[in-house]
Backbone bond lengths (Angstrom), bond angles and torsions (degrees), N, CA, C in turn:
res aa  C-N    CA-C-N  psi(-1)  N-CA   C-N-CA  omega(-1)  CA-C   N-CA-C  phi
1 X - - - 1.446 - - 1.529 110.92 -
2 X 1.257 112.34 -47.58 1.802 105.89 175.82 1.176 113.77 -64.70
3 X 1.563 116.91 -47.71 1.771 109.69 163.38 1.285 119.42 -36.69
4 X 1.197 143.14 -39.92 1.767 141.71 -172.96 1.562 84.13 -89.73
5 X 1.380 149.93 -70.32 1.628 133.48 -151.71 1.949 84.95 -62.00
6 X 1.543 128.89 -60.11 1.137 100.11 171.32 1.532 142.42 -27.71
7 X 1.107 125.55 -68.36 1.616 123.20 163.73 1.346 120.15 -67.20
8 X 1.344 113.54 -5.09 1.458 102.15 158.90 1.557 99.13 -85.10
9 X 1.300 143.93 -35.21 1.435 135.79 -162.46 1.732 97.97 -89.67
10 X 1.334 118.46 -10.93 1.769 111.90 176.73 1.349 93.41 -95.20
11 X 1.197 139.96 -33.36 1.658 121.65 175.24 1.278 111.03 -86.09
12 X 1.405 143.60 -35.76 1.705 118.76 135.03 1.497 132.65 8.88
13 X 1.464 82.64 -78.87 1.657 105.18 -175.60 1.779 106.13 -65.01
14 X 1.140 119.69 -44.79 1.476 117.55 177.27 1.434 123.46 -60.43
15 X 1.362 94.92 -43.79 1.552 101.58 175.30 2.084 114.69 -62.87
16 X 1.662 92.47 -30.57 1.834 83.89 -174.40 1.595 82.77 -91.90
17 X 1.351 168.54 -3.71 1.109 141.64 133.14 1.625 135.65 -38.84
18 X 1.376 97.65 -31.26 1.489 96.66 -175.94 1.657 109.06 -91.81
19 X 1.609 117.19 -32.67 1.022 134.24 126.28 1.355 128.86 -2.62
20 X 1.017 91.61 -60.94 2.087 95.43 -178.76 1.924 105.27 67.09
21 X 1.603 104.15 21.99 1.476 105.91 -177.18 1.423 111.83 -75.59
22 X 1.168 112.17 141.44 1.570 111.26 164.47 1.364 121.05 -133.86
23 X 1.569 118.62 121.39 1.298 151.06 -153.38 1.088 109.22 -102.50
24 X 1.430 124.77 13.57 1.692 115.84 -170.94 1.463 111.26 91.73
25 X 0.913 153.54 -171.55 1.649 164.48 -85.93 1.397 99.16 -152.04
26 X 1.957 117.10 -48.31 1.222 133.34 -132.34 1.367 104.36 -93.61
27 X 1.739 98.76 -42.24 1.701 117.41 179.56 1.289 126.92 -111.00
28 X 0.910 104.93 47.79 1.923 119.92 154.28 1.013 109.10 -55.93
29 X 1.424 104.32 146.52 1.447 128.95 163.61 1.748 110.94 -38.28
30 X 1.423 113.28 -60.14 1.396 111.56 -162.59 1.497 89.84 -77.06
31 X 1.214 143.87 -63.71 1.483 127.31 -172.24 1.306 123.58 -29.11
32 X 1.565 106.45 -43.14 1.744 118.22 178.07 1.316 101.88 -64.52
33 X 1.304 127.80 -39.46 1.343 122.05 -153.98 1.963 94.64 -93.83
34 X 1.143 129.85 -7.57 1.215 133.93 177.06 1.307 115.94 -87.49
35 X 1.916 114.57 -37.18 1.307 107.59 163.71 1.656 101.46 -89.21
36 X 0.681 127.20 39.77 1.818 119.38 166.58 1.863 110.22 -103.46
37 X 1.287 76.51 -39.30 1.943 107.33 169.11 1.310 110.60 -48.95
38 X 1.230 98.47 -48.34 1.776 113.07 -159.22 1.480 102.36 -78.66
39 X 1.205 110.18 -47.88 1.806 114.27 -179.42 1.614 101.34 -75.05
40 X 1.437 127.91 -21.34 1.372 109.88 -174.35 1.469 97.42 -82.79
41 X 1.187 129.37 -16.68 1.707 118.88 -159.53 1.715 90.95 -106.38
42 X 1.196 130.93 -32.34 1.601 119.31 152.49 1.569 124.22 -66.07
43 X 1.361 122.34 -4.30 0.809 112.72 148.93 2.111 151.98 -81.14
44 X 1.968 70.91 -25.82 1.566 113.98 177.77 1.795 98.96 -73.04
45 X 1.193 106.33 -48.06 1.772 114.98 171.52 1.388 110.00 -62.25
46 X 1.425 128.78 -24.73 1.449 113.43 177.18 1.390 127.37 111.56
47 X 1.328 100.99 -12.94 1.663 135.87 173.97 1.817 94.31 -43.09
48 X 0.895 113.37 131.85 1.472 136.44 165.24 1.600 113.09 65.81
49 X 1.427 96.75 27.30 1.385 88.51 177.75 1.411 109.83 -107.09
50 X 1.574 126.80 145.17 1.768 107.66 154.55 0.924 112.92 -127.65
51 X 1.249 114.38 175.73 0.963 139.96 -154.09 1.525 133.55 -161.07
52 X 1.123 113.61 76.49 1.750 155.65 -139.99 1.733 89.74 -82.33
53 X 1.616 98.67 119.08 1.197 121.38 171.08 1.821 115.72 -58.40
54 X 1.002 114.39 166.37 1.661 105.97 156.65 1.445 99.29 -70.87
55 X 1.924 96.75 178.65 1.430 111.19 157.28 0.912 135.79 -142.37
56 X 1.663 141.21 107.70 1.194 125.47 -141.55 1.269 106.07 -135.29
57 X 1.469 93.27 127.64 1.719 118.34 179.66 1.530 120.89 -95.79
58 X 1.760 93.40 107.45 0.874 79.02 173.02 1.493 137.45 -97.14
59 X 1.128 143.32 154.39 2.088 122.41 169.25 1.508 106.92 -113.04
């Protein structure tokens, strides 16, 4: 799941680069592309993933 908000937040950022848009202070290109970073390397860490044991019954 952070991998897809990642490339959704690196094509963001590409698009207001090519753009030449400016959003105020907050939404720059490199900020977007820093939290895109941030969710790809929590994602790369493992962050939000689970990963569901068996379950075993016994009688």
């Amino acid at each position: 799941m952070l991998a897809i908000a990642s490339a959704v937040i690196f094509g963001l950022a590409l698009l207001l680069d090519w753009a030449d848009a400016d959003l105020g202070d907050a939404f720059t290109p490199m900020t977007l592309l820093l939290a895109g970073l941030f969710c790809l390397a929590l994602h790369l860490a493992g962050v939000g993933t689970t990963i569901r044991g068996r379950s075993y019954s016994r009688r």
